[in-house]
C-alpha positions as CSV (number, residue, x, y, z in Angstrom):
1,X,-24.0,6.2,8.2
2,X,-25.1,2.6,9.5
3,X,-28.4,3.0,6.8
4,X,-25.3,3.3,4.2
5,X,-23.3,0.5,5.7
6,X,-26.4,-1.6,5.8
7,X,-27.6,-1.2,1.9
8,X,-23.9,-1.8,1.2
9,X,-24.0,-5.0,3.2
10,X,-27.6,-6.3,1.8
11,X,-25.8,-6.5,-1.6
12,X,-23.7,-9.2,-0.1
13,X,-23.7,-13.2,-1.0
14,X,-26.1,-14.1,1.8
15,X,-26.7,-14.7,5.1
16,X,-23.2,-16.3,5.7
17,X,-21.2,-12.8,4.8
18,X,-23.8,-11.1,6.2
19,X,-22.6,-12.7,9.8
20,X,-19.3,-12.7,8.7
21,X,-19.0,-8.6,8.9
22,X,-21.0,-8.7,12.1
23,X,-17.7,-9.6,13.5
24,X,-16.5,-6.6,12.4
25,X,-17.0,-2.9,14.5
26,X,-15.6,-0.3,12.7
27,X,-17.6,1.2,9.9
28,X,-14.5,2.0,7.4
29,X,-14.0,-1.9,7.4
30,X,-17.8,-3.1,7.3
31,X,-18.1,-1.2,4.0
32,X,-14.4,-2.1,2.5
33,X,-15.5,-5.7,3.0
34,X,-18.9,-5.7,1.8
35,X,-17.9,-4.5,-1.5
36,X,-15.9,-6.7,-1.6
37,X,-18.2,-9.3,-1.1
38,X,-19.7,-7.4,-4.1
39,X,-16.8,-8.3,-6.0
40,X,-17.0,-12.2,-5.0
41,X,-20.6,-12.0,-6.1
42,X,-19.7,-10.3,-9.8
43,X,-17.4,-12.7,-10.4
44,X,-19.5,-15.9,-9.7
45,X,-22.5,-14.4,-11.2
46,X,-21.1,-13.1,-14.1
47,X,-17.9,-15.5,-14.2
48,X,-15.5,-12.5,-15.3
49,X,-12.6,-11.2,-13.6
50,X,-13.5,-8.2,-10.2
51,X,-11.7,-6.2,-8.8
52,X,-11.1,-3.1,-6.3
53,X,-9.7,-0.1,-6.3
54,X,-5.9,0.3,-4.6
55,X,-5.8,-1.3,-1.0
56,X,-3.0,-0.1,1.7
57,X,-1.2,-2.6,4.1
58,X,-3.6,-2.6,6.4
59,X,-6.4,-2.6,4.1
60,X,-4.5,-5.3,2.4
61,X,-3.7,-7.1,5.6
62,X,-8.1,-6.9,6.4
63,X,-9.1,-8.2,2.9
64,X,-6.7,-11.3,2.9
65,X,-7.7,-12.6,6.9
66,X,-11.3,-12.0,5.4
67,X,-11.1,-13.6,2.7
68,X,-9.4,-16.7,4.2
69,X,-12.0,-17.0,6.3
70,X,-14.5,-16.9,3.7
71,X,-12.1,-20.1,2.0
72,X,-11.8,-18.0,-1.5
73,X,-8.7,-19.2,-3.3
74,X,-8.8,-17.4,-6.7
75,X,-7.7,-14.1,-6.2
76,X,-4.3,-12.3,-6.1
77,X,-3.4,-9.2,-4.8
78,X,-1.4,-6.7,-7.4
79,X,0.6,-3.5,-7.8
80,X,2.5,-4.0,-10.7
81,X,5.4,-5.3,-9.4
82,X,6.3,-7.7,-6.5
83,X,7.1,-5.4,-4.0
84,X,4.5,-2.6,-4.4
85,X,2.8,-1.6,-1.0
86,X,-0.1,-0.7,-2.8
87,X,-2.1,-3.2,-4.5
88,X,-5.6,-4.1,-6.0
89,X,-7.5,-7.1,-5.3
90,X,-8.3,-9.8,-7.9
91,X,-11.2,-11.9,-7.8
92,X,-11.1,-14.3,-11.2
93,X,-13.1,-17.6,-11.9
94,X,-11.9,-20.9,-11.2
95,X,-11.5,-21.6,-15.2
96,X,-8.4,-19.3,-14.6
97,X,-4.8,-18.9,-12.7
98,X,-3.6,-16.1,-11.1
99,X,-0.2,-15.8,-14.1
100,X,-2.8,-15.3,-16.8
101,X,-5.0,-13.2,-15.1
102,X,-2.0,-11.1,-13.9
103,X,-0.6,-11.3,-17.6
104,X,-4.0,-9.8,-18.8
105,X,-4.4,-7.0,-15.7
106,X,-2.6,-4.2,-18.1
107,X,-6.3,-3.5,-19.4
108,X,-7.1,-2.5,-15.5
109,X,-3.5,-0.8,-14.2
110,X,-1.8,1.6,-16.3
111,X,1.2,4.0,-16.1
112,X,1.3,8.0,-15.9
113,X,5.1,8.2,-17.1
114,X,6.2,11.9,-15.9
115,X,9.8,12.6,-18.1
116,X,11.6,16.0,-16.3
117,X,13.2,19.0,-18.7
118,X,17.3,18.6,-17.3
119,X,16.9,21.8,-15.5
120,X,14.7,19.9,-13.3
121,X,16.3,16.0,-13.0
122,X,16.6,14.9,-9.2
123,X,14.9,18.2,-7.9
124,X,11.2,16.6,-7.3
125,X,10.7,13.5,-4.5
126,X,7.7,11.0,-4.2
127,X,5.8,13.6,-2.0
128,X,5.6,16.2,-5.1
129,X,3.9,13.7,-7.8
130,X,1.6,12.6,-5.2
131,X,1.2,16.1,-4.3
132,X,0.4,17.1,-7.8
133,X,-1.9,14.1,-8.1
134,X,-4.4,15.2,-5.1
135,X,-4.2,18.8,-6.0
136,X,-5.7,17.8,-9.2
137,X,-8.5,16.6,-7.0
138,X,-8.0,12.8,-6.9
139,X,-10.2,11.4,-4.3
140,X,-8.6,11.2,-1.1
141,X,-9.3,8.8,1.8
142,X,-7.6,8.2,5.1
143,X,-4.9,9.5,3.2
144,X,-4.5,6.9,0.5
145,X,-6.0,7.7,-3.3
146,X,-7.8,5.2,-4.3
147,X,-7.3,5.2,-7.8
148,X,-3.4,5.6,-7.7
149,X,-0.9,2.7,-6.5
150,X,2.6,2.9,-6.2
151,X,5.0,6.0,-7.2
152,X,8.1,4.9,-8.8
153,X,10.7,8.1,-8.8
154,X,13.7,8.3,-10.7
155,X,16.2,11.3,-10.8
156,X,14.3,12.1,-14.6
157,X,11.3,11.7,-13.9
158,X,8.4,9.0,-12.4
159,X,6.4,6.3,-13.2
160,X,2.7,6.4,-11.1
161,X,0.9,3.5,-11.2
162,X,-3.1,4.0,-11.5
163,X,-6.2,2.7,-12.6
164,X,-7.5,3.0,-15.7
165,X,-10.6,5.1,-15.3
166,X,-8.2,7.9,-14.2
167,X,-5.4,7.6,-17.0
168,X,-6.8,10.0,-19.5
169,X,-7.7,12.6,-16.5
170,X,-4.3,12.9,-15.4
171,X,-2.8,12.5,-18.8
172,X,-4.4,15.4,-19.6
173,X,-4.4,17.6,-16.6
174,X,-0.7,16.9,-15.1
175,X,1.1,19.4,-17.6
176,X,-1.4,22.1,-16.6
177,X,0.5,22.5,-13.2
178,X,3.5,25.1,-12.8
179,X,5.7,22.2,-11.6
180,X,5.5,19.5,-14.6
181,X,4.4,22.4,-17.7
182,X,7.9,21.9,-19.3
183,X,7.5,17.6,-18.4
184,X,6.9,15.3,-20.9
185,X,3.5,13.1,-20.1
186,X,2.9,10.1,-21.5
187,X,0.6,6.7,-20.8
188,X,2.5,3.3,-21.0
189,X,1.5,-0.4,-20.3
190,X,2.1,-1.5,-17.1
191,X,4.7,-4.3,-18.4
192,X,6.9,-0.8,-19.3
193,X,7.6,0.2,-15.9
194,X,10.8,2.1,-14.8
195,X,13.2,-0.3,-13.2
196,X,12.2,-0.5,-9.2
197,X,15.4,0.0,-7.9
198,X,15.8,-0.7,-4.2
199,X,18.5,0.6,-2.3
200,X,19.7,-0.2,1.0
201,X,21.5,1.8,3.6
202,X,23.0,-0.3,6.6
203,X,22.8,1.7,9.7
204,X,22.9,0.6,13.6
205,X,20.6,1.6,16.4
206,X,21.0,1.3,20.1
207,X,17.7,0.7,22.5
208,X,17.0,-0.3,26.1
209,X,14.7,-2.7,24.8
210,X,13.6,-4.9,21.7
211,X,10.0,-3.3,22.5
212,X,8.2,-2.2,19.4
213,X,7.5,1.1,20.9
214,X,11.4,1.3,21.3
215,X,12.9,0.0,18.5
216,X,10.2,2.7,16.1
217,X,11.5,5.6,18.4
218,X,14.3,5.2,17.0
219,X,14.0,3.9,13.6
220,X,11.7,7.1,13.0
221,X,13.7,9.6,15.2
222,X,11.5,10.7,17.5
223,X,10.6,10.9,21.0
224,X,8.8,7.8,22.4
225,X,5.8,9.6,23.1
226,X,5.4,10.0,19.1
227,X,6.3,6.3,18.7
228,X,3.6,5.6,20.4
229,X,1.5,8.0,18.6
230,X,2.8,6.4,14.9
231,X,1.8,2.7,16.4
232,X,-1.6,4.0,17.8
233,X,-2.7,5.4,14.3
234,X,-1.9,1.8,12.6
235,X,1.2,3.4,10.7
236,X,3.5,0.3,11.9
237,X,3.4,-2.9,9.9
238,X,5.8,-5.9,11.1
239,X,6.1,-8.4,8.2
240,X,3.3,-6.9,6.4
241,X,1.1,-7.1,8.7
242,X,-0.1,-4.5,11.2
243,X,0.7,-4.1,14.6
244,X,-0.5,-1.7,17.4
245,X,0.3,-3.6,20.5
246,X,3.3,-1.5,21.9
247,X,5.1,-4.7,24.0
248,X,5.6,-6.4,20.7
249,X,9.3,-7.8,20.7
250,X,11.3,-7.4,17.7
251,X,13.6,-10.0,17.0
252,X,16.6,-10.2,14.0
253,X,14.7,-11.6,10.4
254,X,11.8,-8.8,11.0
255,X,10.6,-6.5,8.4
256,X,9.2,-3.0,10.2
257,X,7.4,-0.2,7.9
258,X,6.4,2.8,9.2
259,X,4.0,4.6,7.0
260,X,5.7,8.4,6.0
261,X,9.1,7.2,7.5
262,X,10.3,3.7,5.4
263,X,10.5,0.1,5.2
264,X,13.5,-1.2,7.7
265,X,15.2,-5.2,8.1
266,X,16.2,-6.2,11.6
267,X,19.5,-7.9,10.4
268,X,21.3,-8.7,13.2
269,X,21.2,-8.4,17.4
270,X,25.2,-6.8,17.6
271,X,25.4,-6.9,21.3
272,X,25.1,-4.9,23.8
273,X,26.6,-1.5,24.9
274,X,28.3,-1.0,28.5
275,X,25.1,0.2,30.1
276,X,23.3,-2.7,29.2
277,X,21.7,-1.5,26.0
278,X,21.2,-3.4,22.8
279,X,22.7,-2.8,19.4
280,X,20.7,-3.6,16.4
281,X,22.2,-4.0,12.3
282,X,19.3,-2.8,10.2
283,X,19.0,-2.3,6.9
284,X,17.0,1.3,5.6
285,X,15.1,0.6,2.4
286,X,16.4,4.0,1.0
C-alpha cells in the first residue's frame, strides 16, 4: 500500500507538497490529498477548471486546513446547494471567480430525479435511494459513494445529486429494480433541484454535563458507552468540523452532526433541574 501512496504522491507539485503530506500519518488521507495536489497541478498546467469527486465533512474539513496551508485561494467547495453536506472540490484559475465557475459547474453535477407512482408517495426514506444506488454497485468507500452527493427526498419522489460520469448509468439502470420499476426516471440540470426544505423540531434534553460525550448520548439516544463509540469513529462534527476529543464542552450557538443520526442547534442553556442537571433547547434538523 505505501508503494501506491508513494506513486500517488510523486505526481505531486514538488518538493514543498511532498513535505507537506509527510505531516500526515494515515494512509486514507496521504492519498485524498495528493490527488488533490493533482488537481492543483491540472489546473495550473493546463489553466482549466479541476475537480474531485464528492468529499464528506471530515474529508471536507481535511481538504480545506490543507489547502490553507498550501495559501490556495481559488477554489470552492460545492454540492449544489448551500447547505449540502456533501460536496466537491473546485480548483479554477485565477482569470476566474468562484459565481462563474459555480454558474458553469452544471456540466460536472447533475440530478437523478426519481418521480413515485401514488401508490408509493411517502413510503421510501433517504436510506432506500441510497440503498438502491449501492446495490447497483456504485463504488463504495468508508461508507460514502464517491460519485453521488446529497439525496434530496420528497414524499413523491427524490432528487440525487451525482456526478456526471455516473448519470447515464443510473438513468438507465434505476428502473430495473423491483422498488422504483413503476417510477418515473429522469436527468435534470442541477439549477432544477427540488426545493431543500428544512424542517426543524424544537425538543429539550437534560445532561449532567455540557461534555460532548454527554450531550451526543443523548442527542443520539444511546448509552454513553455508544457515544463514545459514535465520537471515536469521527461520526461527530461541531460546527462543521470534526471532533473526537470526548471533554469537548458544548456551549448554546453550536451546531452538532452526528453522521446516521442528524444535524442538531444548541439554542439555549434552560437551567437546571433539582438534582443539579442541565437543560438544553435544541433544535432537530428533521
Amino acid at each position: 500500500m505505501h508503494v501506491v501512496v508513494d506513486r500517488i504522491i510523486q505526481k505531486g507539485r514538488g518538493c514543498m507538497n511532498r513535505d507537506i503530506l509527510n505531516d500526515y500519518r494515515e494512509k486514507d488521507d496521504k492519498i485524498l490529498l495528493a490527488q488533490v495536489l493533482d488537481k492543483i497541478e491540472m489546473c495550473d498546467n493546463k489553466n482549466k477548471i479541476e475537480y474531485t469527486d464528492f468529499l464528506d465533512l471530515a474529508q471536507i474539513e481535511l481538504v480545506q486546513k490543507f489547502i490553507n496551508k498550501l495559501k490556495i485561494e481559488n477554489y470552492i467547495f460545492y454540492g449544489g446547494f448551500e447547505q449540502a453536506e456533501r460536496k466537491i472540490l473546485v480548483i479554477y484559475p485565477e482569470k476566474f471567480n468562484a459565481t462563474v465557475v459555480e454558474k458553469n459547474l452544471s456540466n460536472v453535477v447533475k440530478i437523478i430525479r426519481i418521480q413515485l407512482p401514488d401508490d408509493l408517495k411517502g413510503k421510501y426514506t433517504h436510506r432506500d435511494y441510497l440503498g438502491a444506488v449501492i446495490k447497483l454497485g456504485v463504488k463504495r468507500e468508508k461508507d460514502t459513494l464517491e460519485k453521488v452527493g446529497d439525496i434530496i427526498v420528497d414524499n413523491d419522489g427524490a432528487d440525487i445529486i451525482v456526478d456526471k460520469d455516473i448519470v447515464k448509468f443510473l438513468s438507465e439502470n434505476l428502473s430495473g429494480l423491483t422498488r422504483f420499476s413503476k417510477s418515473t426516471i429522469s436527468v435534470e440540470n442541477i439549477e432544477d433541484l427540488r426545493t431543500v426544505q428544512i424542517r426543524k423540531e424544537e425538543i429539550e434534553i437534560i445532561v449532567s454535563s455540557l461534555r460532548l460525550d454527554n450531550v451526543i448520548s443523548e442527542l443520539a439516544r444511546c448509552s454513553r458507552n455508544k457515544a463514545l463509540d459514535i465520537i471515536n469513529m469521527e461520526r461527530v462534527f461541531i460546527n462543521f468540523q470534526n471532533e473526537t476529543k470526548k471533554t469537548k464542552q458544548i456551549k448554546p450557538g453550536d451546531m452538532i452532526t452526528i453522521r446516521g443520526k442528524g444535524r442538531f442547534f444548541i439554542k439555549e442553556l434552560v437551567g437546571q433541574t433539582r438534582s443539579g442537571r442541565t437543560i438544553l433547547k435544541v433544535e432537530k434538523f428533521v
